[in-house]
ROTILUM-465345 format. One line per 3 residues: number of its first residue (from 0); for each residue z, x, y of C-alpha. Coordinates in pm, whole numbers, plus 50000, padded with zeros to 5 digits. Example, Ala and Ser with C-alpha at 12.3 -4.5 7.8 and 13.67 -1.06 7.14 Angstrom:
// ROTILUM-465345
0 = 50780 51230 49550  50714 51367 49894
// end
This chain:
// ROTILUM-465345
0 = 50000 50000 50000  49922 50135 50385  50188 50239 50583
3 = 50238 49971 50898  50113 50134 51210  50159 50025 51573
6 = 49840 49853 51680  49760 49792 52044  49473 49553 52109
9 = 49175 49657 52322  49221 49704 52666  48856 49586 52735
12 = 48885 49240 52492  48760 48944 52616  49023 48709 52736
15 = 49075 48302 52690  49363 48165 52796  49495 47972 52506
18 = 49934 47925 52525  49890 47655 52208  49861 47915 51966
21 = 50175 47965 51752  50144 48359 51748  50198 48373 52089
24 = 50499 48092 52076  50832 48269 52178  50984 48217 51839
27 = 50711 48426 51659  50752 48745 51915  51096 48765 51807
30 = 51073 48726 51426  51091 49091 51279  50798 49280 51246
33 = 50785 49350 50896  50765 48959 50791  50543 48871 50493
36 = 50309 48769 50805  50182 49095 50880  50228 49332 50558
39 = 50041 49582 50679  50076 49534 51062  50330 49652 51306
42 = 50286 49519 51664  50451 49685 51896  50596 49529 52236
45 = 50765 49757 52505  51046 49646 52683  50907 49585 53052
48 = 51234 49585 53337  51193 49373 53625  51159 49597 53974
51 = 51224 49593 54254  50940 49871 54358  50591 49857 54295
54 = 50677 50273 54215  50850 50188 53888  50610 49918 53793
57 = 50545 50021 53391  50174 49976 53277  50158 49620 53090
60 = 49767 49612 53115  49726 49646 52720  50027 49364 52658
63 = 49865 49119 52885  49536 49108 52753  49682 49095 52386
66 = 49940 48814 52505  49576 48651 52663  49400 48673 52296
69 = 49345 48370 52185  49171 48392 51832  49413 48500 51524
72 = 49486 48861 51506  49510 48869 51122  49114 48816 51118
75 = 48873 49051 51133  48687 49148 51409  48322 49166 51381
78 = 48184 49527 51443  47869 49389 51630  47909 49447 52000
81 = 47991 49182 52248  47928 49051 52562  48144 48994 52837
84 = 48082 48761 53158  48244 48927 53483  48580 48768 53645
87 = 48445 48774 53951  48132 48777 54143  47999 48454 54050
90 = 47879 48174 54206  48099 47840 54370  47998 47641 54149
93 = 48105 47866 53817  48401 47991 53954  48496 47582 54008
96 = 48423 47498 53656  48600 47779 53526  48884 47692 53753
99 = 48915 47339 53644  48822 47389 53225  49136 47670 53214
102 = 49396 47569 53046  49725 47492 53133  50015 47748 53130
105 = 50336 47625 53016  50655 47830 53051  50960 47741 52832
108 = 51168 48108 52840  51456 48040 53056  51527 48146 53400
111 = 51649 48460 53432  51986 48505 53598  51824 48706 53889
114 = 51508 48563 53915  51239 48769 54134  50934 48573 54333
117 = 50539 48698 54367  50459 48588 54715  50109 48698 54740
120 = 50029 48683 55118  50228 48789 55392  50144 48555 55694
123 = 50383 48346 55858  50429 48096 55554  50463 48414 55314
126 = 50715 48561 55561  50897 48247 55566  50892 48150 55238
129 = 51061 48508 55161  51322 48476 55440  51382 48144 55288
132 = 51446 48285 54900  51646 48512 55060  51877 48254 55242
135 = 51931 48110 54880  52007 48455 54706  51697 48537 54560
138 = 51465 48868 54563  51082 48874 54640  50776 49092 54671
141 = 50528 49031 54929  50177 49126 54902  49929 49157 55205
144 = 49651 49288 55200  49661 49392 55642  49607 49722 55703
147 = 49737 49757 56047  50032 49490 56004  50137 49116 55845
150 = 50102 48865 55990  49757 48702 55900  49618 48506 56173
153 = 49928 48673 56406  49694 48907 56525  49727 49196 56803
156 = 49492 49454 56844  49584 49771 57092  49327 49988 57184
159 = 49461 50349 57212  49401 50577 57534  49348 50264 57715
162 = 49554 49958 57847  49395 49675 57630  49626 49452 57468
165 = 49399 49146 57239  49566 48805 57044  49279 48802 56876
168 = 49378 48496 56616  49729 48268 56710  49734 48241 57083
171 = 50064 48076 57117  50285 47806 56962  50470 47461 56999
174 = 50811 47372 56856  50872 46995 56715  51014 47054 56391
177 = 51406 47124 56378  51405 47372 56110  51162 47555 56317
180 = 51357 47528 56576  51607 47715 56468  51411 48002 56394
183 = 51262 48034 56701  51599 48038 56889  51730 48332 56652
186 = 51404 48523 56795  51472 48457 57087  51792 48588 57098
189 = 51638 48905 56871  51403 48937 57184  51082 48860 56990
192 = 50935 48547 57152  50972 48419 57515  50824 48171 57674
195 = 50465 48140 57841  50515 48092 58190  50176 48076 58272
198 = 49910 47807 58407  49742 47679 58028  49562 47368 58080
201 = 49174 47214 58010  48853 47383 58186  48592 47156 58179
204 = 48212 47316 58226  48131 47362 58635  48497 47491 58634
207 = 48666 47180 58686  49064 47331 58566  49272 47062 58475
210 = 49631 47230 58397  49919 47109 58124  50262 46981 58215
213 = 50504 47260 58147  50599 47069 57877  50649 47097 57552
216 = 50734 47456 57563  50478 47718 57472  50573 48015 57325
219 = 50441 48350 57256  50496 48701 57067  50705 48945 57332
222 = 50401 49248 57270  50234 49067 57083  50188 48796 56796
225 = 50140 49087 56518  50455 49296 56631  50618 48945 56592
228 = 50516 48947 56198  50590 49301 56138  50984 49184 56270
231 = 51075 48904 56070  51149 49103 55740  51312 49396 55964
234 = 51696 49238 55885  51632 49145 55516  51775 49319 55195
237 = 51645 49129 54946  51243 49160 55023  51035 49399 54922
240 = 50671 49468 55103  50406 49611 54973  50047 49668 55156
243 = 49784 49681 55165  49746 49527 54852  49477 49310 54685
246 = 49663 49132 54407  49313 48999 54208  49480 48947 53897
249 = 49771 48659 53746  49830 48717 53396  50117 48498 53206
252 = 50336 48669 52937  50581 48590 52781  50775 48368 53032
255 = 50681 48579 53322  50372 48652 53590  50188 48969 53566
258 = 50024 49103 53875  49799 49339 53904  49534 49535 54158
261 = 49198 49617 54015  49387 49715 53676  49668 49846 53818
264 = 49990 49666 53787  50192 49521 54063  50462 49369 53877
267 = 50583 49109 53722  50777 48756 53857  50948 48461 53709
270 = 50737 48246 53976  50443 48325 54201  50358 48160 54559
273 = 49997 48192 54649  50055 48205 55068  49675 48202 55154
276 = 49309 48047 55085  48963 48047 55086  48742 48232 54819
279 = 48981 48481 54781  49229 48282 54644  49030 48053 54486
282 = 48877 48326 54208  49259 48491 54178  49339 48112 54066
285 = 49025 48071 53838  49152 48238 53510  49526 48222 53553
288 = 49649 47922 53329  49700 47696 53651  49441 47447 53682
291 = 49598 47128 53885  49710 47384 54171  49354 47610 54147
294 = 49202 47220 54199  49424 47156 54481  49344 47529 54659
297 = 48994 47392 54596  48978 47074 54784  49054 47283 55087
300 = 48750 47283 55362  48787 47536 55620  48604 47621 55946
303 = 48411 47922 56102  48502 48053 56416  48385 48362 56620
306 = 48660 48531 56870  48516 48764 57114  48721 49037 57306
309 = 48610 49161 57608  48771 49410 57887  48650 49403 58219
312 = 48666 49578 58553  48775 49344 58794  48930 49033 58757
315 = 48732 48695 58674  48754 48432 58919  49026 48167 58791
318 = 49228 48087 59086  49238 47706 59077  49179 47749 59476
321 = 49291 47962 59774  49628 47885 59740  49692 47882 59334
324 = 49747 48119 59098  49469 48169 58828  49461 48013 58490
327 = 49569 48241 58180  49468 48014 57920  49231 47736 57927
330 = 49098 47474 57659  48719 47483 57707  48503 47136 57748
333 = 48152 47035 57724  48053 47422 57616  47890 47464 57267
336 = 47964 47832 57230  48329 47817 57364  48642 47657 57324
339 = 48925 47867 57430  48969 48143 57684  49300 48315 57791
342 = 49350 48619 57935  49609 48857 57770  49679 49086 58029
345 = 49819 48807 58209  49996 48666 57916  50143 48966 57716
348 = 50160 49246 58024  50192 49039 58340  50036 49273 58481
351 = 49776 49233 58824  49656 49562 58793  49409 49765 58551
354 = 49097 49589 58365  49172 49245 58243  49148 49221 57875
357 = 49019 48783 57746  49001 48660 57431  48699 48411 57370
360 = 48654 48193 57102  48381 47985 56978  48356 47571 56890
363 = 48365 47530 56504  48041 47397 56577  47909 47715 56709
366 = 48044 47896 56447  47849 47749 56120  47561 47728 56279
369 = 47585 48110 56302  47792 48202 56013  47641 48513 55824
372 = 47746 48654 55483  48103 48782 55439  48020 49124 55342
375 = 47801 49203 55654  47747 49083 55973  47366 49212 56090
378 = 47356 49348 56467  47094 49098 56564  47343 48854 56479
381 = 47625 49041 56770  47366 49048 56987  47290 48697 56963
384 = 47634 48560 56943  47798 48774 57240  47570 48705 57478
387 = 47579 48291 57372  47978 48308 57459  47918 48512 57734
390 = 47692 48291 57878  47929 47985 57806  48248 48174 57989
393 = 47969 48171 58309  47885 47795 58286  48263 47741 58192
396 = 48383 47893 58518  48088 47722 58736  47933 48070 58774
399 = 47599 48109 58866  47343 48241 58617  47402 48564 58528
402 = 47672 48694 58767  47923 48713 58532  48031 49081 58552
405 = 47914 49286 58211  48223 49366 58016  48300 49703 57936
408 = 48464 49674 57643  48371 49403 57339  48453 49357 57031
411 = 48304 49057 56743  48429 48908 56499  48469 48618 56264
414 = 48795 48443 56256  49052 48507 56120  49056 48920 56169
417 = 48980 49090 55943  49145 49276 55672  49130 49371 55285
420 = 49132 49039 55134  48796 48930 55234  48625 49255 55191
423 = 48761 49324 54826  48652 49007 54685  48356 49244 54515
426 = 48624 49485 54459  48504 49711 54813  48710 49870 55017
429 = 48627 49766 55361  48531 50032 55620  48829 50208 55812
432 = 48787 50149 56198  48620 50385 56398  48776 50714 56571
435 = 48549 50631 56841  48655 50359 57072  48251 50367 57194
438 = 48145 50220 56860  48359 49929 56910  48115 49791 57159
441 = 47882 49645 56887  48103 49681 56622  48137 49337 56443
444 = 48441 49263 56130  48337 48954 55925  48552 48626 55812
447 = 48417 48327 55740  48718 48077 55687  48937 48059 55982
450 = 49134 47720 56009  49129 47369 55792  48955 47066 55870
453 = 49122 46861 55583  49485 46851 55468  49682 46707 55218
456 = 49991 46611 55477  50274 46777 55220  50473 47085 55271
459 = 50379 47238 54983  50284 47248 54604  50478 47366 54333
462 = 50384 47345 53964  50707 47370 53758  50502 47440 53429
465 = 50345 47721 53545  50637 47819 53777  50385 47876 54003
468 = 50335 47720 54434  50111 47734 54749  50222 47741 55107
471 = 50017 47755 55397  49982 47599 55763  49679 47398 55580
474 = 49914 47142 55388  50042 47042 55700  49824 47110 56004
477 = 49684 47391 56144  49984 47593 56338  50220 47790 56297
480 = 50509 47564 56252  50324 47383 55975  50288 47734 55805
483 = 50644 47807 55867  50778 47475 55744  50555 47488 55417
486 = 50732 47861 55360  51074 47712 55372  50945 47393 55187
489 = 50803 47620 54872  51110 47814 54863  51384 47616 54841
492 = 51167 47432 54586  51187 47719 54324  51502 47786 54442
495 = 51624 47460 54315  51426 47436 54023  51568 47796 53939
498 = 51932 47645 53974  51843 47413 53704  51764 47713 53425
501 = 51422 47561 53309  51209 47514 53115  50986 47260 53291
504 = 51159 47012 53428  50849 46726 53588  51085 46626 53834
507 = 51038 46949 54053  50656 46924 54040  50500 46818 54373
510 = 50141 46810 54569  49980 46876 54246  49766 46523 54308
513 = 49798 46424 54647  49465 46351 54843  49300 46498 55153
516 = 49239 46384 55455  49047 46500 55790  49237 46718 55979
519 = 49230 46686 56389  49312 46873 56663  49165 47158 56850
522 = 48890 47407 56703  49169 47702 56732  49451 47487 56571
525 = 49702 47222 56622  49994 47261 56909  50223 46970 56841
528 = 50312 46758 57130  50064 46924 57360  49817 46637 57410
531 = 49517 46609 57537  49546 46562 57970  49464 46235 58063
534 = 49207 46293 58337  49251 45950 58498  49597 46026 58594
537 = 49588 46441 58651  49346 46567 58927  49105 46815 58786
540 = 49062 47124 59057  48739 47300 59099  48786 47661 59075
543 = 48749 47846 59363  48421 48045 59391
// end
């Protein structure tokens, strides 16, 4: 008789999900491996710890795809070679069948006592949903994939050597919700946010300025929306970062989520929290045993939306007349190409002096009839687009044709900004920015899915099978409260189904059938309880020329 030998399965086998199968049941890893069942077999299954740092993350790739395998291992395997259809790189349509024929994972190993959370995405539901876990005593690992910062669409871009300061995605924020509420007063007693003083109101085309009530309060970051990101997790012990990081790969095993980078592990969780969308997310959800939420990530439409910045010389002419102070940001009307304008040294430097450094962005309208491909954006394209919005700031402002000063700084792009997520979906690294501030000018960084124009109306989605939930500003709205409320509202869902031990228990599940509906409110997001002026009752003023 042979001698049992430890036998590893192929790292390159093909994988079906398939949790039915009684070899993989939990009872039948822990029989001993010398049962009558495998006489001549010894399978061997390191112990994997739970860690805290991605630096002492053990290799599990060969034990997840065995623990994926779903044909018997007893028979033989045929010795004529086989073909294998690529994860990813396929079209919609396959990766949405795929996505909804999976089947579904279903976790029965107990809760550990110190359960640790995947929270893949590291925007301001991510970031909340982490604070959150860590309010109720449990650890978490959060992926992003930024390479200059979190904070998704909290976006600030410095230019070095010179004093230009860009929001280039959130602009500000409105408070409504109490929970929210409270956070926002513990940063502003951190120093993070303030208020923003400034004149915000509509700009109708001719540059007829009709200006907001100074209520409800707007807020923004102190330097910034990004540094506001990067200081949420500064007080926290029991979160652990990690970026930039493309998690592309859930794997379930025995009772816990393995995640991993092109191959290379990241870990592995007794729940998961997917804390963005779009394509990206949607082909990390298309193999990984969860097929109500990957349906549900699905059903999400989301816009296109170009933001231009631009530096210039001399201040542009805003002043509402000779004795007013100009506007700093300014809802744009009856423009195709624009829809918001504000100017950020105003807003984040009060400053008079030095070139003034605006942040333009496009209608949603505007922006699909010029989306491009995600992987490039062609020059012709820049060309075209910059001098469209350009040319809608002039008729915006009741400018003349062509007198609008030439900025002398510009940068393009596609909202949101970008970073690694988008440009890794084919498993690319995306191009570092250029030393040279020159090559800015025309430089152009591509996303194609900035906000949501349908929603669900729920704070979030857990699936208590799978142990697995989404949060996201989408479920809600489209601002940054509704992101921050659908962090808290994910977390102190697991939380509480974790204080029940598992397994599954239905009652926890939630959002994993609840219907969309259009979403409204302006192309660049929702600001709860700032309405719309009422232009019967509010004189408009012509801008001063």
């Amino acid at each position: 008789m042979l001698s049992p030998q430890p036998f590893i399965f192929p790292s390159n086998l093909s994988m079906t999900i398939s949790f039915n199968n009684p070899l993989l049941s939990s009872s039948f890893l822990h029989q001993p491996l010398n049962s009558p069942t495998f006489p001549y077999v010894s399978i061997f299954f390191p112990k994997i710890s739970n860690p805290i740092s991605p630096n002492r993350y053990i290799p599990i790739k060969s034990i997840t795809k065995a623990s994926m395998e779903s044909r018997n291992p007893t028979q033989r395997r045929s010795s004529s070679p086989r073909k294998f259809k690529p994860r990813h790189g396929t079209s919609r349509r396959s990766t949405l069948k795929k996505s909804l024929s999976q089947e579904q994972v279903d976790f029965t190993k107990p809760v550990p006592e110190d359960p640790v959370v995947g929270i893949i995405g590291g925007g301001m539901s991510g970031l909340t949903c982490a604070l959150q876990l860590e309010k109720r005593g449990i650890r978490s690992t959060v992926f992003d994939t930024g390479i200059h910062g979190l904070g998704g669409r909290m976006g600030t871009r410095m230019i070095d050597h010179q004093p230009l300061i860009f929001d280039h995605a959130a602009q500000f924020f409105t408070v409504t919700n109490p929970k929210f509420a409270e956070l926002v007063d513990g940063w502003l007693k951190r120093g993070l946010v303030r208020e923003w003083l400034g004149t915000i109101g509509e700009l109708e085309v001719g540059g007829h300025f009709v200006p907001f009530p100074s209520k409800p309060t707007k807020y923004i970051g102190v330097n910034g929306m990004r540094p506001l990101a990067d200081s949420l997790l500064s007080q926290t012990s029991l979160v652990n970062v990690v970026r930039p990081c493309w998690v592309s790969t859930l794997e379930p095993f025995n009772g816990t989520w393995h995640l991993s980078e092109k191959g290379k592990p990241c870990g592995q969780f007794d729940a998961i929290v997917i804390a963005h969308n779009g394509k990206c997310a949607n082909r990390l959800l298309a193999a990984s045993g969860l097929p109500l939420i990957a349906r549900q990530m699905k059903r999400l439409e989301l816009s296109s939306i170009w933001a231009l910045l631009a530096a210039f010389e001399d201040p542009l002419p805003t002043a509402l007349n000779a004795e007013s102070l100009p506007f700093e940001g300014a809802f744009v009307k009856g423009v195709d190409s624009v829809s918001w304008m504000a100017n950020n040294t105003k807003k984040l430097l009060a400053s008079d002096s030095g070139p003034e450094c605006w942040t333009f962005f496009s209608t949603a309208t505007f922006g699909k009839q010029n989306k491009v491909p995600q992987e490039s954006i062609p020059t012709t394209t820049v060309d075209k687009v910059k001098e469209a919005m350009l040319e809608g700031v002039e008729k915006a402002l009741g400018l003349s044709k062509s007198s609008l000063q030439k900025p002398f700084f510009t940068r393009l792009q596609l909202w949101p900004p970008w970073n690694y997520r988008t440009a890794k979906q084919h498993h690319n690294p995306p191009p570092r920015p250029p030393k040279d501030l020159k090559s800015q000018d025309k430089s152009a960084q591509n996303w194609g899915a900035a906000l949501p124009t349908n929603t669900p109306g729920i704070p979030c989605i857990f699936d208590p099978r799978g142990r697995a939930g989404i949060c996201g500003d989408w479920l809600l709205g489209s601002s940054l409260e509704a992101a921050a409320i659908s962090g808290i509202a994910v977390a102190d869902q697991i939380a509480d189904y974790f204080e029940q031990g598992g397994p599954c228990t239905d009652e926890f599940a939630i959002g994993l059938h609840d219907e969309y509906k259009p979403l409204e409110g302006h192309d660049i997001g929702q600001f709860l309880g700032l309405e719309s002026v009422d232009q019967t009752t509010t004189p408009a003023l012509t801008l001063a020329t």
